[in-house]
C-alpha positions as a Python dict, from the first residue, in 0.01 Angstrom:
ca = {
    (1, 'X'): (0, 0, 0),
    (2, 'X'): (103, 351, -154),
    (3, 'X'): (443, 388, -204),
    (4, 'X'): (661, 723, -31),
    (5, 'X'): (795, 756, -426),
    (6, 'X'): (664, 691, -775),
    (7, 'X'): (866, 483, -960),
    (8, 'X'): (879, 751, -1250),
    (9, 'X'): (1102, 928, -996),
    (10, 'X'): (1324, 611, -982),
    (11, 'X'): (1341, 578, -1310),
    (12, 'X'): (1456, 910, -1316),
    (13, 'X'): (1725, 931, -1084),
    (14, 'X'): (1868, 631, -1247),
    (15, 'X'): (1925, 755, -1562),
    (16, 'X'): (2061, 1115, -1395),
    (17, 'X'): (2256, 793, -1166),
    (18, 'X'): (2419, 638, -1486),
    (19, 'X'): (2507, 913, -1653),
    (20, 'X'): (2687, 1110, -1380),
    (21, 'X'): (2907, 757, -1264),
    (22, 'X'): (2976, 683, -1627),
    (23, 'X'): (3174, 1022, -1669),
    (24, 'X'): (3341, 952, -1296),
    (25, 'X'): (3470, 694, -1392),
    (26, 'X'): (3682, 792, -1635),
    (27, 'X'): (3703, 1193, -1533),
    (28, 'X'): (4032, 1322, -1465),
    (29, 'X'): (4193, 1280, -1077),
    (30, 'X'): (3873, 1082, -996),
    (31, 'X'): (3907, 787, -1257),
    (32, 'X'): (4256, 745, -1042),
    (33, 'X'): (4289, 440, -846),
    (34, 'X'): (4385, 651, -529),
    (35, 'X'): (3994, 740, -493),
    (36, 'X'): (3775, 440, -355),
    (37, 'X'): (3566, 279, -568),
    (38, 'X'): (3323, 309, -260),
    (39, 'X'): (3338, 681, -207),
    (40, 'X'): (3304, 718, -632),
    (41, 'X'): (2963, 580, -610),
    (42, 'X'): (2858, 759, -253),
    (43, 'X'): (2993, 1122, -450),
    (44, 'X'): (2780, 977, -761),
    (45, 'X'): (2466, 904, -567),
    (46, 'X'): (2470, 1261, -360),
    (47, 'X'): (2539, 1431, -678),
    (48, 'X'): (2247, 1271, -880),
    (49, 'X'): (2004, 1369, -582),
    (50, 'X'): (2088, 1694, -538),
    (51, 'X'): (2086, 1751, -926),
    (52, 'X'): (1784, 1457, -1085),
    (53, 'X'): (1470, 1761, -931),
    (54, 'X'): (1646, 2009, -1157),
    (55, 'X'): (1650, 1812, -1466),
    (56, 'X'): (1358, 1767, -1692),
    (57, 'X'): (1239, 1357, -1718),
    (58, 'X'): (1333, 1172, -2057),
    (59, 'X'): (1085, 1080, -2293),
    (60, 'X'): (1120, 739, -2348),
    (61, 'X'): (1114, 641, -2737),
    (62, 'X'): (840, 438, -2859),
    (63, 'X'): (602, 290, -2602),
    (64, 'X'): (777, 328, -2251),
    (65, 'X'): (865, -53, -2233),
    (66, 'X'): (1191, -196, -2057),
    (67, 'X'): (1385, -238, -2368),
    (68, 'X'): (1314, 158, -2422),
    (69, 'X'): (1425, 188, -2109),
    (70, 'X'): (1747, 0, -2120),
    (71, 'X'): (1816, 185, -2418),
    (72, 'X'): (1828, 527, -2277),
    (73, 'X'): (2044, 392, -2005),
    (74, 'X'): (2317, 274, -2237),
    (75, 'X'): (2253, 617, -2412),
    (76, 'X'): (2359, 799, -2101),
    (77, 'X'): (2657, 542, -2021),
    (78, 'X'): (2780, 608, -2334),
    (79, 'X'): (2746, 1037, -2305),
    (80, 'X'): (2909, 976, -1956),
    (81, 'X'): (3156, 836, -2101),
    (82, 'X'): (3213, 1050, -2369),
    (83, 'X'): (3241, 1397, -2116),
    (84, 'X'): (3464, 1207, -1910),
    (85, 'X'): (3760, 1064, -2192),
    (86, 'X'): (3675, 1410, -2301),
    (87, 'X'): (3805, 1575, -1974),
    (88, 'X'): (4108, 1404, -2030),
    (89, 'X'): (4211, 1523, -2364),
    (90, 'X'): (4445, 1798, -2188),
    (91, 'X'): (4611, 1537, -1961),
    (92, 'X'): (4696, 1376, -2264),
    (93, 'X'): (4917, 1655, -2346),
    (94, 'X'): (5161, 1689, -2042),
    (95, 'X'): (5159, 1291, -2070),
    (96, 'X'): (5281, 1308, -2446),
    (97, 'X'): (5541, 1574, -2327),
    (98, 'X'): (5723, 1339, -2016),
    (99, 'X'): (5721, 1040, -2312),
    (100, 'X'): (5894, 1245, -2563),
    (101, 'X'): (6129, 1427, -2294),
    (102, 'X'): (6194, 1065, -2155),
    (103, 'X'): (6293, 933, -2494),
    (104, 'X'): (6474, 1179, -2562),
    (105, 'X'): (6700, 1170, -2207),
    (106, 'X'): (6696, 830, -2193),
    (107, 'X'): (6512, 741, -1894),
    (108, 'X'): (6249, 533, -2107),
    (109, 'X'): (6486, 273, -2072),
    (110, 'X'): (6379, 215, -1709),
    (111, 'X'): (6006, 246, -1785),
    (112, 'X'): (5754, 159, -1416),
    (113, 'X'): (5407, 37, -1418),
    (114, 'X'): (5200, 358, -1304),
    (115, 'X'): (4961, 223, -1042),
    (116, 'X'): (4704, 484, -1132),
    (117, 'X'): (4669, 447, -1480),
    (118, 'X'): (4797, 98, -1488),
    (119, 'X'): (5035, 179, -1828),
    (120, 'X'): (5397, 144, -1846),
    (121, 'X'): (5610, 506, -1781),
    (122, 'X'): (5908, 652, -1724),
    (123, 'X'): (5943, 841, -1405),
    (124, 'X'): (5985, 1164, -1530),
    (125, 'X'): (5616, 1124, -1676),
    (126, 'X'): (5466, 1016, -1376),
    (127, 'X'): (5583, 1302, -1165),
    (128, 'X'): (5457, 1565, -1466),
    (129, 'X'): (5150, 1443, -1451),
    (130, 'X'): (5115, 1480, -1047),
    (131, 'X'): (5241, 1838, -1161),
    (132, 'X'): (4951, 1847, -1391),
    (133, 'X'): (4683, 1692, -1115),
    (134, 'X'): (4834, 1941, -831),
    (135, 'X'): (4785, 2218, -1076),
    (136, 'X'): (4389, 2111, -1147),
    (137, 'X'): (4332, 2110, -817),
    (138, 'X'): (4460, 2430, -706),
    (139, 'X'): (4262, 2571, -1037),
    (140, 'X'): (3931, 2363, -898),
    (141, 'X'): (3935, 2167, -1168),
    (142, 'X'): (3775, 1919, -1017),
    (143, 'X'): (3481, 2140, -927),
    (144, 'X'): (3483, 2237, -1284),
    (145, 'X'): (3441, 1923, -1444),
    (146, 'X'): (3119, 1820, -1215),
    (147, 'X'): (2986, 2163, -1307),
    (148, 'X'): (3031, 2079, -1676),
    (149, 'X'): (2839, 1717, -1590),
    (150, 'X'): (2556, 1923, -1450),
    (151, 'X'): (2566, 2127, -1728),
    (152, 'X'): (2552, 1838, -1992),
    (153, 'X'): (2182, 1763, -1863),
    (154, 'X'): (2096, 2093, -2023),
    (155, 'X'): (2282, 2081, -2335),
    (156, 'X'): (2213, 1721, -2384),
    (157, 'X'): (1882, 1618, -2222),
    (158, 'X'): (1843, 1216, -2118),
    (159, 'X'): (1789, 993, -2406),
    (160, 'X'): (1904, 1259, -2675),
    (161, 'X'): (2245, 1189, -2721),
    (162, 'X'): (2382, 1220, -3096),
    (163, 'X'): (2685, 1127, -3227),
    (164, 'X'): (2753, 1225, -3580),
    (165, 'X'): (3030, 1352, -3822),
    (166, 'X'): (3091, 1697, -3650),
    (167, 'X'): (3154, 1497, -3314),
    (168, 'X'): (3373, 1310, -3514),
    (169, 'X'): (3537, 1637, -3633),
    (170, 'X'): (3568, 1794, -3313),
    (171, 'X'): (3789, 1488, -3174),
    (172, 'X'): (4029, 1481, -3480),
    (173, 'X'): (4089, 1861, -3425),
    (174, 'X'): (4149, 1799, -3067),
    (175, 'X'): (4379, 1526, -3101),
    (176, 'X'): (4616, 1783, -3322),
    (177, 'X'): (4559, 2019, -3056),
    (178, 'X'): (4656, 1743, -2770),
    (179, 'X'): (5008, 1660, -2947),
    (180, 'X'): (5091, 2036, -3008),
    (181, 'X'): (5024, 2116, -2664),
    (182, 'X'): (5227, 1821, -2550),
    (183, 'X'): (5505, 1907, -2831),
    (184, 'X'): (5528, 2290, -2653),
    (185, 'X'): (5535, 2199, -2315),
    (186, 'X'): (5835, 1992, -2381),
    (187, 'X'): (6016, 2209, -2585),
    (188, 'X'): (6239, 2446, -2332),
    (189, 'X'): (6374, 2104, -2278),
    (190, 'X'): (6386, 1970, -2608),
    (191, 'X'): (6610, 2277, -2742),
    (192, 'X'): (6831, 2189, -2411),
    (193, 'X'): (6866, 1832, -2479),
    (194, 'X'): (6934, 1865, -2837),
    (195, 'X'): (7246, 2086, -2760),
    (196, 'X'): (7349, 1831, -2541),
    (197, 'X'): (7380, 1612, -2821),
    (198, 'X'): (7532, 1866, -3075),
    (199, 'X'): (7774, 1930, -2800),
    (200, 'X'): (7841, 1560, -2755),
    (201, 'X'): (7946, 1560, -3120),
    (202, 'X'): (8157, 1809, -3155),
    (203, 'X'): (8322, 1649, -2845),
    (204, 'X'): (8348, 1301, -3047),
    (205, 'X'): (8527, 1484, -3325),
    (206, 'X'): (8724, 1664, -3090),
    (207, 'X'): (8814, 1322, -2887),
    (208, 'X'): (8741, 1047, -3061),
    (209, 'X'): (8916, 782, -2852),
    (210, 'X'): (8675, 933, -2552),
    (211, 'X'): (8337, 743, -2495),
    (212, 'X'): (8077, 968, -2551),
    (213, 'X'): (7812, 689, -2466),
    (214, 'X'): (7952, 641, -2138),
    (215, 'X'): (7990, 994, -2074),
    (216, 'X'): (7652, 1135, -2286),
    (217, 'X'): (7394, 869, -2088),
    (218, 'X'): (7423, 1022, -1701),
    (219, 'X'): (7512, 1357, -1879),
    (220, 'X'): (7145, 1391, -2039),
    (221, 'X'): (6961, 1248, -1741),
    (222, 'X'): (7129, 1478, -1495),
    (223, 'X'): (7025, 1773, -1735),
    (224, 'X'): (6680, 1649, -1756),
    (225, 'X'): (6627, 1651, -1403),
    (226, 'X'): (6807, 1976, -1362),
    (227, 'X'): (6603, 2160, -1604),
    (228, 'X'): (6249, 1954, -1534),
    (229, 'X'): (6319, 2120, -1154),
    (230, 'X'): (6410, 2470, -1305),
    (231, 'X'): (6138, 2495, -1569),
    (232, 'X'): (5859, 2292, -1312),
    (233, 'X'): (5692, 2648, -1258),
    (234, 'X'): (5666, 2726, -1596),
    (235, 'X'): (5536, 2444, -1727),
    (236, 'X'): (5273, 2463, -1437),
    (237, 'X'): (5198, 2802, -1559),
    (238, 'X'): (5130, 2610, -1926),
    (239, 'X'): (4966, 2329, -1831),
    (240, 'X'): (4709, 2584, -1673),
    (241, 'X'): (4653, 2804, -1970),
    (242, 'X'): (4584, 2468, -2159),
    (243, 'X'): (4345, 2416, -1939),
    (244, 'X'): (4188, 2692, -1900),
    (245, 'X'): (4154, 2716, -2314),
    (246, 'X'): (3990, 2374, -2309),
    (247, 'X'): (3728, 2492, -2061),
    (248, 'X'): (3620, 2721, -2262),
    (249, 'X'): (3586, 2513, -2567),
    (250, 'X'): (3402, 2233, -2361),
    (251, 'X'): (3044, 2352, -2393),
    (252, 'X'): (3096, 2307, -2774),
    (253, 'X'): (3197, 1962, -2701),
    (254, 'X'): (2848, 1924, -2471),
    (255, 'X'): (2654, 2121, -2768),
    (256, 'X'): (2779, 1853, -3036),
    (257, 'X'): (2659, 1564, -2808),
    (258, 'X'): (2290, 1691, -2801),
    (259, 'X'): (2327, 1774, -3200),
    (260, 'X'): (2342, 2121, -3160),
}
């Protein structure tokens, strides 16, 4: 019986397959828990068969058995994965801003599990970072980041993923980059809610039979919330620029991955 397919074309569109749901997985807005696991793998599958006839075949190291082949598929699991914790270096920024502005305000204290990511924050965190999502998506980021998966086949082609000291490199500097980011977006607020408590103590000195805990706790919370719904715009208007700066530095990232 002749098959409709060779199984080199399988073979194929399973590594193209891996790849593509590895860095889904853990991709910004479609890692969340509010996309189906079900539709994940349907968007993973049409995106792998429109893409796997554009994409040149791996050559399989040594002599083309199964082991070779599982190798190259935890090769591309691994580069999926990579892309996609990648994508998520500038979320990591708005996140590190609603922790510090949280600790700062106080409203740590009453810290929620956050369904999507399943980690412990405060509120003020969670509703930054649907700032931060709404903003992706009205900059089709989303669009982006499966253009830059499509684009890793040519910058990294199946099987030929390196990882060495430059990748290494490149992480570190983001990571500095991540925290400053996070550090400016919260500072409008930060200079705010440090007044707050320089005003607080020249009111202790002033008063010092009044309770400044008492009165400081709702003080800084209702500030926080009056300023994170004053200064919402502009830190929309950061988050985006952020963004916008790491897309441009992402083909580096997809350059360092095939060795380049």
């Amino acid at each position: 019986m002749v098959l409709p397919f060779q199984i080199s074309s399988v073979e194929h569109f399973a590594l193209v397959f891996i790849r593509v749901s590895a860095a889904l997985a853990v991709l910004p807005v479609f890692r969340h828990r509010a996309v189906p696991a079900s539709w994940k793998a349907a968007l993973a599958i049409a995106i792998s068969l429109l893409i796997a006839p554009t994409i040149v075949p791996a050559q399989l190291p040594g002599t083309g058995t199964i082991a070779d082949y599982l190798i190259v598929g935890l090769s591309e699991t691994v580069c999926g994965l990579l892309m996609g914790f990648a994508g998520q270096f500038v979320f990591f920024a708005i996140d590190i801003c609603g922790r510090i502005l949280g600790l700062q305000s106080g409203l740590s204290i009453v810290a929620t599990i956050d369904p999507n990511s399943d980690t412990q924050s405060d509120v003020l965190t969670q509703v930054y970072e649907l700032l931060a999502i709404l903003v992706f998506l009205s900059l089709d980021g989303h669009l982006m980041m499966l253009q830059a998966v499509r684009s890793s086949f040519d910058a990294v082609a199946i099987g030929s993923l390196s990882m060495d000291g430059k990748l290494a490199d490149w992480s570190v500097s983001q990571a500095g980059l991540v925290l400053a980011r996070g550090v400016q977006l919260a500072a409008p607020m930060m200079v705010t809610l440090l007044l707050t408590d320089v005003a607080l103590g020249i009111l202790t000195r002033v008063a010092p039979t009044m309770n400044v805990f008492v009165l400081g706790f709702p003080l800084k919370i209702g500030i926080t919330l009056l300023f994170a719904s004053l200064t919402a715009s502009m830190i929309a208007g950061i988050f985006a620029s952020q963004y916008a700066s790491f897309m441009k530095g992402f083909p580096e990232f997809l350059r360092l991955l095939g060795g380049n």
